[in-house]
C-alpha positions as CSV (number, residue, x, y, z in Angstrom):
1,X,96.4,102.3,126.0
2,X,96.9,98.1,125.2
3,X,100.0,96.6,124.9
4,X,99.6,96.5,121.4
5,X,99.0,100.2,121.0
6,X,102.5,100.7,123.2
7,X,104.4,98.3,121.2
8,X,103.3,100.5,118.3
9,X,104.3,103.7,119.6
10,X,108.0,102.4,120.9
11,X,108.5,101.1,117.6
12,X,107.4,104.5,115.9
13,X,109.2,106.1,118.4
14,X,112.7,104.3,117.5
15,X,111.9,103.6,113.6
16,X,111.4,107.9,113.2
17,X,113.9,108.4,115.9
18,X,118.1,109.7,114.8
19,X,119.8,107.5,112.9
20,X,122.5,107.0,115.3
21,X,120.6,105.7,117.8
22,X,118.8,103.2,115.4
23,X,122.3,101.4,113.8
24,X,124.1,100.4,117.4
25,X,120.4,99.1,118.7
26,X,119.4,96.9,115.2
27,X,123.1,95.5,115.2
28,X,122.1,94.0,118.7
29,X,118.5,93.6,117.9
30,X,119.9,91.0,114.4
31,X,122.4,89.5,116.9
32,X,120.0,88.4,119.1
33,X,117.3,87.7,116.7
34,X,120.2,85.1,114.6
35,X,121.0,83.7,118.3
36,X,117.2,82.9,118.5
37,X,117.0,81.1,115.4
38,X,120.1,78.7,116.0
39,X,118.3,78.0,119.8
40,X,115.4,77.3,117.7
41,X,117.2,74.9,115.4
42,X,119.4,73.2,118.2
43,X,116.3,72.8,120.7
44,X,114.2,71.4,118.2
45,X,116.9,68.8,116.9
46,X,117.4,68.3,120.9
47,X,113.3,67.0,121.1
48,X,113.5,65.2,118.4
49,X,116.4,63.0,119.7
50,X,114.8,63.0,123.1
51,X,111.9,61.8,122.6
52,X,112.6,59.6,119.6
53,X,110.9,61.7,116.5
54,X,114.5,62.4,114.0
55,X,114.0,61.2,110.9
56,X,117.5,59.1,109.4
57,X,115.4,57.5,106.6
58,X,114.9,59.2,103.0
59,X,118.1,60.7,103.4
60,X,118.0,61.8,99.6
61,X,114.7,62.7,99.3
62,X,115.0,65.3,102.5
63,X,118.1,66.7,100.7
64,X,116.1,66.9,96.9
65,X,113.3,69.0,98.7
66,X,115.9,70.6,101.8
67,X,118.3,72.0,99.6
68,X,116.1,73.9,97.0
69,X,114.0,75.7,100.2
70,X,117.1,76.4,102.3
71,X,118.4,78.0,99.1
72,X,115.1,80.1,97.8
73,X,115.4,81.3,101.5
74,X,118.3,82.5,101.5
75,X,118.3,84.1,97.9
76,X,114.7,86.0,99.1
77,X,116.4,87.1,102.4
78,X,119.3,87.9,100.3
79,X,117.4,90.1,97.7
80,X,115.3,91.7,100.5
81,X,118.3,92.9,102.3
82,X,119.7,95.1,99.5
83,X,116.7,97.1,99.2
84,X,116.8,97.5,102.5
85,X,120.6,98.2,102.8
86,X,119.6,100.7,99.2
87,X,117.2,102.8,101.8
88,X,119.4,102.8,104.8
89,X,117.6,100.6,106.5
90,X,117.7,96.9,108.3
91,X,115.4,94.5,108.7
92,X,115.1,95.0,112.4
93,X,112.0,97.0,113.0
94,X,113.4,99.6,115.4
95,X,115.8,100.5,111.9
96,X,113.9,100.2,109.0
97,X,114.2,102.0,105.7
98,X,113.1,105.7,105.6
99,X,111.3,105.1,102.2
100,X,108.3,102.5,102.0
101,X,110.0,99.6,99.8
102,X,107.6,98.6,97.3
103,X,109.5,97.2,94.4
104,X,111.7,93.9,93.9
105,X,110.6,91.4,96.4
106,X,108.4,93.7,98.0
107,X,106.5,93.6,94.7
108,X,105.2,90.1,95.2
109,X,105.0,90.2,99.0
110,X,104.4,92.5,101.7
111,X,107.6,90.4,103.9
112,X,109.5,88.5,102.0
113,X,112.4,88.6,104.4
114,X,110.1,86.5,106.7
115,X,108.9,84.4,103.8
116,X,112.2,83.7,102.9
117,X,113.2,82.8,106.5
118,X,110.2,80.5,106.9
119,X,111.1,78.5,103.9
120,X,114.7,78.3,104.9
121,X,113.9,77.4,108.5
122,X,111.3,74.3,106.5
123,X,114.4,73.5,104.5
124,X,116.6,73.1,107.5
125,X,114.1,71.2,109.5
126,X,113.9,68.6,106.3
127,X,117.7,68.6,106.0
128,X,118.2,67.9,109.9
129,X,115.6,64.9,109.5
130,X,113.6,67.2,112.4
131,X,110.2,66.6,112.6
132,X,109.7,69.0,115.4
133,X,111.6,71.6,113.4
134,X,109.5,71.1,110.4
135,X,106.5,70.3,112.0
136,X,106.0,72.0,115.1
137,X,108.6,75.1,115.7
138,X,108.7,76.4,111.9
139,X,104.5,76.7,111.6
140,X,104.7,78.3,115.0
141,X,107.0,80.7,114.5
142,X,104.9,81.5,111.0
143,X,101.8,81.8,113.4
144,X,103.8,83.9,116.1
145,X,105.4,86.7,113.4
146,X,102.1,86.9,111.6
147,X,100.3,87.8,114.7
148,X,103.2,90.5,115.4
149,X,103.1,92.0,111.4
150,X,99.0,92.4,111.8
151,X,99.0,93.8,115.7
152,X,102.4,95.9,115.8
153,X,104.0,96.0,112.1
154,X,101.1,97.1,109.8
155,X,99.3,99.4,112.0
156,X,103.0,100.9,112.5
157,X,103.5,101.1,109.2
158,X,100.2,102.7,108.4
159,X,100.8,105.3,110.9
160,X,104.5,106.1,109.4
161,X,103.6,105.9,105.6
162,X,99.6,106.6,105.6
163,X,97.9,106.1,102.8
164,X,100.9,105.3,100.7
165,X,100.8,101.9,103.1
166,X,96.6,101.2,102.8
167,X,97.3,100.8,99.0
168,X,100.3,98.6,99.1
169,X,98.5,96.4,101.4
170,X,95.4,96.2,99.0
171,X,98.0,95.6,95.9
172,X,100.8,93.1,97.6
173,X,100.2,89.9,99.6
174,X,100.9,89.4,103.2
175,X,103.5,86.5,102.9
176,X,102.7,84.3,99.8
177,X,102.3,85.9,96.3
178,X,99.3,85.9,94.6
179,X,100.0,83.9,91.2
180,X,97.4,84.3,88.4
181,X,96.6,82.3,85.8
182,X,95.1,83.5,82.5
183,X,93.7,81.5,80.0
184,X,92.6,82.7,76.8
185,X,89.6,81.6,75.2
186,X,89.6,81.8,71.4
Protein backbone atom coordinates (compact mmCIF):
# COMPACT_ATOMS: atom_id res chain seq x y z
CA UNK A 1 0.00 0.00 0.00
CA UNK A 2 1.71 3.78 -0.95
CA UNK A 3 1.74 6.50 1.26
CA UNK A 4 -0.80 8.00 -0.70
CA UNK A 5 -3.20 5.05 -0.55
CA UNK A 6 -2.65 5.32 3.56
CA UNK A 7 -3.16 8.92 3.70
CA UNK A 8 -6.47 8.10 2.01
CA UNK A 9 -7.63 5.53 4.26
CA UNK A 10 -6.71 7.62 7.70
CA UNK A 11 -8.58 10.38 6.28
CA UNK A 12 -11.65 8.01 5.38
CA UNK A 13 -11.19 6.47 8.50
CA UNK A 14 -11.57 9.92 10.63
CA UNK A 15 -13.92 11.80 8.05
CA UNK A 16 -16.67 8.53 8.44
CA UNK A 17 -15.51 8.00 11.95
CA UNK A 18 -18.13 9.44 15.32
CA UNK A 19 -18.68 12.83 15.43
CA UNK A 20 -17.11 13.32 18.72
CA UNK A 21 -14.03 12.28 17.86
CA UNK A 22 -13.93 14.44 14.64
CA UNK A 23 -14.90 18.15 16.45
CA UNK A 24 -11.94 18.11 19.47
CA UNK A 25 -9.30 16.79 16.54
CA UNK A 26 -10.41 19.58 13.54
CA UNK A 27 -10.38 22.35 16.41
CA UNK A 28 -6.64 21.43 16.74
CA UNK A 29 -6.18 20.44 13.29
CA UNK A 30 -7.56 24.65 12.25
CA UNK A 31 -5.35 25.88 15.16
CA UNK A 32 -2.50 24.51 13.79
CA UNK A 33 -3.21 24.96 10.25
CA UNK A 34 -3.92 29.23 11.10
CA UNK A 35 -0.48 28.99 13.19
CA UNK A 36 1.06 27.71 9.85
CA UNK A 37 -0.17 30.45 7.77
CA UNK A 38 1.06 33.42 10.20
CA UNK A 39 4.71 31.34 10.20
CA UNK A 40 4.31 31.54 6.60
CA UNK A 41 3.57 35.27 6.52
CA UNK A 42 6.18 36.19 9.27
CA UNK A 43 9.08 33.94 7.67
CA UNK A 44 8.52 35.25 4.40
CA UNK A 45 8.45 39.08 5.45
CA UNK A 46 11.62 37.80 7.55
CA UNK A 47 13.56 36.84 3.88
CA UNK A 48 12.52 39.53 2.36
CA UNK A 49 14.18 41.89 4.97
CA UNK A 50 17.19 39.64 5.09
CA UNK A 51 18.16 39.47 2.04
CA UNK A 52 17.05 42.86 0.82
CA UNK A 53 13.82 41.91 -1.59
CA UNK A 54 10.71 44.16 0.54
CA UNK A 55 9.11 46.27 -1.63
CA UNK A 56 8.45 50.13 0.31
CA UNK A 57 7.80 51.70 -3.22
CA UNK A 58 4.09 51.87 -4.92
CA UNK A 59 2.75 52.02 -1.56
CA UNK A 60 -0.75 52.87 -3.16
CA UNK A 61 -0.75 50.81 -5.91
CA UNK A 62 0.05 47.45 -3.56
CA UNK A 63 -2.93 48.74 -1.37
CA UNK A 64 -5.44 49.40 -4.72
CA UNK A 65 -4.68 45.67 -5.77
CA UNK A 66 -3.93 44.22 -1.80
CA UNK A 67 -7.03 45.23 -0.36
CA UNK A 68 -9.59 43.96 -3.03
CA UNK A 69 -7.74 40.21 -2.91
CA UNK A 70 -7.30 40.05 0.81
CA UNK A 71 -11.06 41.01 0.90
CA UNK A 72 -12.50 38.45 -2.06
CA UNK A 73 -10.47 35.97 0.20
CA UNK A 74 -11.87 36.41 2.98
CA UNK A 75 -15.60 36.79 1.71
CA UNK A 76 -14.95 33.16 -0.40
CA UNK A 77 -13.55 31.55 2.83
CA UNK A 78 -16.33 33.24 4.53
CA UNK A 79 -19.16 31.96 2.24
CA UNK A 80 -17.52 28.45 2.19
CA UNK A 81 -17.65 28.10 5.83
CA UNK A 82 -21.38 28.35 6.25
CA UNK A 83 -22.05 25.59 4.01
CA UNK A 84 -19.81 23.86 5.76
CA UNK A 85 -20.96 24.85 9.24
CA UNK A 86 -24.88 24.20 7.37
CA UNK A 87 -23.67 20.32 6.95
CA UNK A 88 -21.91 19.98 10.25
CA UNK A 89 -18.83 19.94 8.98
CA UNK A 90 -15.24 21.99 8.96
CA UNK A 91 -12.94 22.61 6.63
CA UNK A 92 -10.37 20.41 8.12
CA UNK A 93 -10.38 17.14 6.22
CA UNK A 94 -10.48 14.72 9.17
CA UNK A 95 -14.26 16.73 9.88
CA UNK A 96 -15.83 17.44 6.78
CA UNK A 97 -19.56 17.74 6.00
CA UNK A 98 -21.59 14.50 5.94
CA UNK A 99 -23.36 15.64 2.73
CA UNK A 100 -21.23 16.42 -0.59
CA UNK A 101 -21.58 20.33 -0.79
CA UNK A 102 -22.33 21.22 -4.35
CA UNK A 103 -24.06 24.47 -4.31
CA UNK A 104 -23.07 28.24 -3.42
CA UNK A 105 -19.37 28.46 -3.87
CA UNK A 106 -19.05 24.97 -4.42
CA UNK A 107 -21.02 25.69 -7.57
CA UNK A 108 -18.23 27.50 -9.28
CA UNK A 109 -15.33 25.62 -7.70
CA UNK A 110 -14.48 22.34 -6.48
CA UNK A 111 -12.31 24.39 -3.26
CA UNK A 112 -13.13 27.57 -2.91
CA UNK A 113 -11.93 27.71 0.67
CA UNK A 114 -8.42 27.17 -0.71
CA UNK A 115 -9.14 29.60 -3.59
CA UNK A 116 -10.10 32.03 -1.36
CA UNK A 117 -7.03 31.47 0.91
CA UNK A 118 -4.71 31.68 -2.05
CA UNK A 119 -6.02 35.02 -3.12
CA UNK A 120 -5.96 36.34 0.45
CA UNK A 121 -2.39 35.02 1.11
CA UNK A 122 -1.48 37.09 -2.75
CA UNK A 123 -3.23 40.10 -1.15
CA UNK A 124 -1.25 39.99 2.01
CA UNK A 125 1.99 39.37 0.32
CA UNK A 126 1.24 42.72 -1.98
CA UNK A 127 0.01 44.63 1.17
CA UNK A 128 3.30 43.54 3.19
CA UNK A 129 5.45 44.85 0.00
CA UNK A 130 6.77 40.87 0.22
CA UNK A 131 8.05 39.62 -2.77
CA UNK A 132 8.90 36.28 -1.34
CA UNK A 133 5.27 36.09 -0.05
CA UNK A 134 3.84 36.92 -3.28
CA UNK A 135 6.26 35.36 -5.34
CA UNK A 136 7.72 32.47 -3.92
CA UNK A 137 5.65 30.95 -0.71
CA UNK A 138 1.94 31.83 -2.06
CA UNK A 139 2.52 29.85 -5.67
CA UNK A 140 4.11 27.17 -3.60
CA UNK A 141 1.69 26.55 -1.31
CA UNK A 142 -0.93 26.64 -4.42
CA UNK A 143 1.49 23.89 -5.97
CA UNK A 144 1.76 21.92 -2.54
CA UNK A 145 -2.29 21.81 -1.71
CA UNK A 146 -3.01 20.96 -5.33
CA UNK A 147 -0.85 18.06 -5.23
CA UNK A 148 -2.60 16.93 -1.76
CA UNK A 149 -6.55 17.70 -3.35
CA UNK A 150 -5.47 15.31 -6.54
CA UNK A 151 -3.41 12.41 -4.50
CA UNK A 152 -5.38 12.35 -1.01
CA UNK A 153 -8.63 14.72 -1.27
CA UNK A 154 -10.33 13.60 -4.53
CA UNK A 155 -9.68 9.97 -4.54
CA UNK A 156 -11.03 10.29 -0.75
CA UNK A 157 -13.81 11.89 -1.75
CA UNK A 158 -14.61 9.59 -4.59
CA UNK A 159 -14.40 6.70 -2.32
CA UNK A 160 -16.88 8.50 0.36
CA UNK A 161 -19.46 10.03 -2.19
CA UNK A 162 -18.91 7.60 -5.45
CA UNK A 163 -20.34 8.55 -8.30
CA UNK A 164 -22.17 11.49 -6.88
CA UNK A 165 -18.31 12.93 -6.69
CA UNK A 166 -17.16 11.64 -10.60
CA UNK A 167 -19.96 14.09 -11.79
CA UNK A 168 -19.19 17.04 -9.72
CA UNK A 169 -15.69 16.78 -10.77
CA UNK A 170 -16.74 16.71 -14.54
CA UNK A 171 -19.31 19.73 -13.88
CA UNK A 172 -17.18 22.16 -11.26
CA UNK A 173 -13.59 23.38 -11.68
CA UNK A 174 -10.67 22.46 -9.53
CA UNK A 175 -9.77 25.92 -8.12
CA UNK A 176 -10.64 28.73 -10.80
CA UNK A 177 -14.18 28.97 -12.31
CA UNK A 178 -14.78 28.36 -15.66
CA UNK A 179 -16.35 31.72 -17.04
CA UNK A 180 -18.02 31.54 -20.53
CA UNK A 181 -18.67 33.95 -22.83
CA UNK A 182 -21.48 33.81 -25.36
CA UNK A 183 -21.89 35.84 -28.17
CA UNK A 184 -24.83 35.92 -30.23
CA UNK A 185 -24.63 36.09 -33.83
CA UNK A 186 -27.68 37.78 -35.50
Amino acid sequence: MSLSDRMIAFVYRWATGPAGKRWPVSVVGMLTFLAMCVVVIWGSTRVDVLIGLRVTGFSTLRQILGWPLLVLGFILMYWTLIFFFRERGTPFPLNPPRNLITSGPYGITRNPMLGGGFISFFGIGLLLGSVTLFLVATPLLVLLFTIFVKRIEEPELTKRFGDDYVQYQKQVPRFFPKFQCRLQRH
